[in-house]
C-alpha positions as CSV (number, residue, x, y, z in Angstrom):
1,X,25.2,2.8,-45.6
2,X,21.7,4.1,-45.0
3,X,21.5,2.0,-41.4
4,X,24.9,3.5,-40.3
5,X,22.9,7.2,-40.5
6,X,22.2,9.3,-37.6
7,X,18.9,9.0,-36.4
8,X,17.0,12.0,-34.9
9,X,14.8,10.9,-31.9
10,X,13.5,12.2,-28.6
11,X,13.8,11.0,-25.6
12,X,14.8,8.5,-24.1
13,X,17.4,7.2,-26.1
14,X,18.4,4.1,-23.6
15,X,15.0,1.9,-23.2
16,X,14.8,-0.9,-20.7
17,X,13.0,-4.4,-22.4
18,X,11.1,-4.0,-18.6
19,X,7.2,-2.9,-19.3
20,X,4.7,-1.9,-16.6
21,X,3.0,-4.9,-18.0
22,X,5.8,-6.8,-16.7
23,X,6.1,-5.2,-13.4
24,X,2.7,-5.0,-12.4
25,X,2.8,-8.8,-13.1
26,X,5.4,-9.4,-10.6
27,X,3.2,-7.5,-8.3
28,X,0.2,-9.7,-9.0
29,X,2.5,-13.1,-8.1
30,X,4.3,-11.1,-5.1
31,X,0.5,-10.6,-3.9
32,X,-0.5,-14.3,-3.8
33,X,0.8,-15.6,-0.8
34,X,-0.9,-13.0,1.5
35,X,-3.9,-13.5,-0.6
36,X,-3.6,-17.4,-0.5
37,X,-3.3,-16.8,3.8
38,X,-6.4,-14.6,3.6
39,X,-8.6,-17.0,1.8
40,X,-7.3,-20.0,4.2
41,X,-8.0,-18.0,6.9
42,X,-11.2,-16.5,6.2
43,X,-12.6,-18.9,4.0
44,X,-15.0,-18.4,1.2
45,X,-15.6,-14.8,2.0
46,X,-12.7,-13.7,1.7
47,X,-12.0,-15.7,-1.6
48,X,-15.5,-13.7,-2.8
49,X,-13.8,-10.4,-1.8
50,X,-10.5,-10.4,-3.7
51,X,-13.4,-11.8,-7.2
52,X,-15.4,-9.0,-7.1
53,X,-12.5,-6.1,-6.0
54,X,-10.1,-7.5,-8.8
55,X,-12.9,-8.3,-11.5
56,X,-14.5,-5.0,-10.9
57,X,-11.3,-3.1,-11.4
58,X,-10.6,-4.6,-14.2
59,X,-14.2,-4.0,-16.2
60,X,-14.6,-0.3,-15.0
61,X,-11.5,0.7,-16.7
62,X,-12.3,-1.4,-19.6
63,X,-15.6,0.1,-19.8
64,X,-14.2,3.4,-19.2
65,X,-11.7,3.4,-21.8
66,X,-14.5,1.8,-24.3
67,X,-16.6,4.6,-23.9
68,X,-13.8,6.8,-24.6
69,X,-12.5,5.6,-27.4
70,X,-9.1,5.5,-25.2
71,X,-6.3,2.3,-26.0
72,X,-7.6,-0.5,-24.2
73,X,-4.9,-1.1,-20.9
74,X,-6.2,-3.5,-18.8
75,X,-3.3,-5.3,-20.3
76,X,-0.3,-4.0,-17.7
77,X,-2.2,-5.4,-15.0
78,X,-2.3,-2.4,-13.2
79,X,-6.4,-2.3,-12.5
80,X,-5.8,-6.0,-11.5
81,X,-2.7,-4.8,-8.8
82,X,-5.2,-2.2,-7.7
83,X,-8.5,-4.6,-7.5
84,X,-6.5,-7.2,-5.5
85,X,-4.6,-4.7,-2.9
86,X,-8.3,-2.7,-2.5
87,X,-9.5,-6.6,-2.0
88,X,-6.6,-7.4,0.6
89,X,-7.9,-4.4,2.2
90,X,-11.1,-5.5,3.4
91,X,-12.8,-7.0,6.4
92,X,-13.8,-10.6,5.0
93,X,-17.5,-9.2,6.6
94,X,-18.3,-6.7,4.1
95,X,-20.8,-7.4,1.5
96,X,-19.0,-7.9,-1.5
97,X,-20.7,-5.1,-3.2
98,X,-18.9,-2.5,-1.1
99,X,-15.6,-4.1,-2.5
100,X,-16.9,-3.5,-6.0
101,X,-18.2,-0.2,-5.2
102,X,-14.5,0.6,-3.5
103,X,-13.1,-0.4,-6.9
104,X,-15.4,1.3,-9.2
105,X,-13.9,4.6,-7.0
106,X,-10.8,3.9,-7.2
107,X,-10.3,3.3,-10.9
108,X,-12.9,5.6,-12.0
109,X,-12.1,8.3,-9.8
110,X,-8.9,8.4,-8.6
111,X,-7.0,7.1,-11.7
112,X,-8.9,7.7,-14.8
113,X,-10.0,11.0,-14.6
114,X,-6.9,11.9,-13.6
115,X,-5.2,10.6,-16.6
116,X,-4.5,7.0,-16.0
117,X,-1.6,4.9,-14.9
118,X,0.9,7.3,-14.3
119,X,-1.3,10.6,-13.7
120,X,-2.7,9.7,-10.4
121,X,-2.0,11.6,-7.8
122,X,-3.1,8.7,-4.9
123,X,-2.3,5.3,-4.6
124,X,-6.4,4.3,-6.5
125,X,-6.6,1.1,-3.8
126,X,-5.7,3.3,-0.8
127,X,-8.1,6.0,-2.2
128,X,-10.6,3.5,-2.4
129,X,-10.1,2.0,1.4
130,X,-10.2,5.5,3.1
131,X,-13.3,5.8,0.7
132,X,-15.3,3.2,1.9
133,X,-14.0,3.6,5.8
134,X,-15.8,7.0,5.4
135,X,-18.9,5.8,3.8
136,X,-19.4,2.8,5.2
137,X,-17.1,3.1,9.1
138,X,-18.9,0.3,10.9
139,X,-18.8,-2.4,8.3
140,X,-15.1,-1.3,7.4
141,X,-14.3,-1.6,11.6
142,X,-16.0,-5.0,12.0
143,X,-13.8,-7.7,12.1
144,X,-15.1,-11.4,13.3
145,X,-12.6,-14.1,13.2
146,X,-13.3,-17.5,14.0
147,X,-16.8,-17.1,14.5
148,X,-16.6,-14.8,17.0
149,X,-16.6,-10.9,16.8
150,X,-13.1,-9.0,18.1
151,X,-11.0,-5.6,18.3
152,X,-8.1,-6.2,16.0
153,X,-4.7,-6.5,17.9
154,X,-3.3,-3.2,17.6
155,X,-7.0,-1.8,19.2
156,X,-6.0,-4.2,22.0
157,X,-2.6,-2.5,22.0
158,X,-4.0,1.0,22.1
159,X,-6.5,0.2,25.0
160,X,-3.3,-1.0,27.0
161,X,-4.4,-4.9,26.8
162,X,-1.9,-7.6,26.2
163,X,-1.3,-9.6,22.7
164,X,-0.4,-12.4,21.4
165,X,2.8,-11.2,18.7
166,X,3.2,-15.0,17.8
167,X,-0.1,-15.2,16.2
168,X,0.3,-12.0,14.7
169,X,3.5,-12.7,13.0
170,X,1.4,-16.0,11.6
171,X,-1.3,-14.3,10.9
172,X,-4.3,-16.1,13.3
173,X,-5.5,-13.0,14.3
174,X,-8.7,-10.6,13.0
175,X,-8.0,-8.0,10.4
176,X,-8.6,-7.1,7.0
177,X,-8.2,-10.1,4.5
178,X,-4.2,-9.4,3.6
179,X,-3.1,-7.8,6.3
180,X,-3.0,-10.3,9.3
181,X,0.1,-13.1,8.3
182,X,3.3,-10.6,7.8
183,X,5.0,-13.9,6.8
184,X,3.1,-14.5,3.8
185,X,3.6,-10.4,3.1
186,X,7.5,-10.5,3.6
187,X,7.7,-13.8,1.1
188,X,5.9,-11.5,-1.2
189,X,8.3,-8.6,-0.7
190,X,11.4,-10.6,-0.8
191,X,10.3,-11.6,-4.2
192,X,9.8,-7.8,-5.5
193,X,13.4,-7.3,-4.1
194,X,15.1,-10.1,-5.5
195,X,13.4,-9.5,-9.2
196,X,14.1,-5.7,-8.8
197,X,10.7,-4.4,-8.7
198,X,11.1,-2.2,-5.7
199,X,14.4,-1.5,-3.4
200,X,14.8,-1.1,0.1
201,X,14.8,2.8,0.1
202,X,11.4,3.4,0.9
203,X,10.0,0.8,3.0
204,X,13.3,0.5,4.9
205,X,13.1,4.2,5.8
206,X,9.6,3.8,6.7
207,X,9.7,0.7,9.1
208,X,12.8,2.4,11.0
209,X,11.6,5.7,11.7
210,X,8.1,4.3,12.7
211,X,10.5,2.2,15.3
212,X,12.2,5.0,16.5
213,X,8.8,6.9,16.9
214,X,7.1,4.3,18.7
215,X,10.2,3.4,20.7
216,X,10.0,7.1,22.0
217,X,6.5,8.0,22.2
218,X,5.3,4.4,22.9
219,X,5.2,5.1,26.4
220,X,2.4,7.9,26.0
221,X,-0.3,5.4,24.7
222,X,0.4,3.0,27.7
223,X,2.3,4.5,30.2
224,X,3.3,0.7,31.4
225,X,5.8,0.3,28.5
226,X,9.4,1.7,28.6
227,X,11.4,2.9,25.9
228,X,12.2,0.7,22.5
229,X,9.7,-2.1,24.3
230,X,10.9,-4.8,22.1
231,X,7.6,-7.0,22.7
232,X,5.4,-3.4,22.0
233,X,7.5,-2.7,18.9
234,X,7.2,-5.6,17.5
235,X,3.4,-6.2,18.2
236,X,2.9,-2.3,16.1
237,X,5.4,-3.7,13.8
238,X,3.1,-7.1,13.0
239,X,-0.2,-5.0,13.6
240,X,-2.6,-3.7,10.8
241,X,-1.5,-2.9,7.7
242,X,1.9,-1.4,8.4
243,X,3.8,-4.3,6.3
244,X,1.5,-4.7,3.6
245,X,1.6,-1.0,3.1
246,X,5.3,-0.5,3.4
247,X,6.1,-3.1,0.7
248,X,3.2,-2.8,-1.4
249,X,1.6,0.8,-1.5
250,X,4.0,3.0,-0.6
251,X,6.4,1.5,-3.1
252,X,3.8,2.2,-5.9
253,X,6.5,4.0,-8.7
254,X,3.6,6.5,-10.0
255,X,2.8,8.0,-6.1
256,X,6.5,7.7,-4.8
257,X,9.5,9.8,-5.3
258,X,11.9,9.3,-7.9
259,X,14.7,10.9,-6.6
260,X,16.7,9.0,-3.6
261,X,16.7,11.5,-1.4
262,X,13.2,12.2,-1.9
263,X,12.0,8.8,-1.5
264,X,14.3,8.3,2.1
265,X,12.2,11.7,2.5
266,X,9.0,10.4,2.1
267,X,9.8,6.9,3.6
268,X,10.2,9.2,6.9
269,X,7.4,11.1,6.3
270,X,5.1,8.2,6.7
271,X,6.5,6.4,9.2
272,X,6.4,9.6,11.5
273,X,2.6,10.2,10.4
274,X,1.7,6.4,10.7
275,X,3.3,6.5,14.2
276,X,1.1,10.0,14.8
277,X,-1.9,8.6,14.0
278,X,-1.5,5.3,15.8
279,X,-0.6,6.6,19.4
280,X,-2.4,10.1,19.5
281,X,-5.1,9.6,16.5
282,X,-8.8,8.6,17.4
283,X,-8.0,5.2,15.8
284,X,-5.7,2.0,16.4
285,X,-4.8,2.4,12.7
286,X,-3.1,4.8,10.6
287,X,-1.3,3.7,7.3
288,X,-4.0,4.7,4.4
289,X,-3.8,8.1,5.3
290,X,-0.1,8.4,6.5
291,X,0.7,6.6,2.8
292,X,-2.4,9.1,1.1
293,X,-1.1,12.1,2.7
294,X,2.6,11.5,1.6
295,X,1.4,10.7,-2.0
296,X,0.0,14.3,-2.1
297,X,3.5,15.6,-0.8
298,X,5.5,13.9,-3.2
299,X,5.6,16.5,-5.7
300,X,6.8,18.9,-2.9
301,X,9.4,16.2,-1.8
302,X,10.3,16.3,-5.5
303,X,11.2,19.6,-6.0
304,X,13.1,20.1,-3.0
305,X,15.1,17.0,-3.4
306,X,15.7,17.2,-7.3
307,X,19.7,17.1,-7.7
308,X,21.1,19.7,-10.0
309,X,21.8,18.9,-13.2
310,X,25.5,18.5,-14.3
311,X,27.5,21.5,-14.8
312,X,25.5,23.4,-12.7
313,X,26.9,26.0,-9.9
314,X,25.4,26.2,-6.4
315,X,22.9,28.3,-5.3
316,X,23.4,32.1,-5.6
């Protein structure tokens, strides 16, 4: 009779056999094709890159957590997530100290002394990118592919040049290590979607009001394209790290919304900054801070969006 007694528990009462551990690992796998394309396309660089950004992730909060005396959580895979997005992040021509140092900031700073998984305020790999690009701006703006030193595609596209959208869509272009081959990034989204990991609410919202920005405003950067360009939209929409960050850091469950509303709220949000930034910022680029700045809002976006709870009246 005893097992048929109530038992007196706190929250939550309904638990989901889904750990972070698990989901982080799905992140990890989702990750591999763009990081497989980066290391094909760059070569050994790149391949040294992703080492030391992942490894070095992975030991600082180890080390950190050793020293003190916290539970040991390199475990759920999220310093890994963080090491290998900071990693994808990077120009294959930076010394691969500055990817450990990027890392060692990111963990250290922006999610261990603010609690840990689930207390920081900033996605740690995007805190870590717009770290480095202040610290170190030329070697983080450098980009040489195929032996020969470039402007990215979307600088071409700011400076009113022509490009190639083929070779962006395949990825033959210079950029930052996961950034350049949106195919391999949409066969690792598709993946997140089909196993659950992340729905279309976010990313969705993000890519279609950063197409109805540019389709607008497009014009403004170079005056020789119409409205909703198809070829100009598309090149923005392959360009950078627009994909990568839609489906992989603005998705991030600590530094998103959890309300729907909220999250088609901040899905806007960044696509209207990213679009701000692009056309009438100082750079081509614009997604770490347009993703940074929304993580900061999302408490705000919380509170306004958060639906009242059952039985309440309206607003008096």
């Amino acid at each position: 009779m005893s097992e048929n007694k109530l038992k007196i528990s706190s929250s939550p009462h309904i638990r989901s056999k889904t750990t972070s551990g698990n989901i982080m690992l799905m992140v990890v796998i989702a990750l591999l094709p763009a990081a497989a394309f980066g290391v094909y396309n760059f070569k050994l660089p790149a391949l040294i890159m992703l080492i030391s950004t992942t490894v070095s992730a992975v030991l600082t909060e180890y080390i950190y957590e050793k020293l003190m005396h916290k539970r040991i959580t390199i475990g759920d895979f999220s310093a890994a997530v963080t090491g290998l997005l900071l990693g994808l992040n990077m120009p294959p021509t930076a010394p691969w100290w500055m990817g450990a140092l990027g890392s060692v900031f990111g963990i250290l700073i922006v999610k261990q002394l603010f609690g840990g998984l689930g207390q920081n305020i900033m996605n740690p790999a995007l805190g870590a990118r717009c770290f480095l690009l202040i610290s170190f701006t030329g070697q983080m703006t450098t980009f040489i592919y195929d032996g020969v030193s470039g402007p990215t595609p979307l600088a071409l596209l700011k400076s009113g040049k022509a490009v190639d959208t083929m070779d962006m869509l395949i990825g033959t272009v210079p950029g930052v290590i996961g950034e350049t081959s949106v195919i391999a990034i949409i066969i690792g989204a598709i993946f997140l979607i089909l196993t659950g990991v992340i729905d279309l609410r976010i990313p969705g919202t993000y890519i279609v009001t950063f197409v109805i920005f540019i389709g607008i405003f497009g014009h403004v950067q170079n005056p020789a394209v119409g409205y909703f360009d198809p070829q100009y939209i598309t090149a923005h929409l392959c360009g950078g790290g627009l994909m990568l960050g839609a489906w992989f850091m603005a998705t991030d469950y600590v530094t998103s919304p959890i309300t729907k509303k909220g999250q088609y709220v901040y899905g806007a949000l960044i696509g209207i900054l990213t679009g701000l930034f692009r056309l009438f910022g100082g750079s081509a680029e614009g997604v770490s801070y347009a993703i940074i700045i929304s993580n900061l809002l999302v408490p705000l976006i919380e509170k306004v969006t958060l639906p009242k709870p059952f039985g309440k009246g309206g607003e008096k």
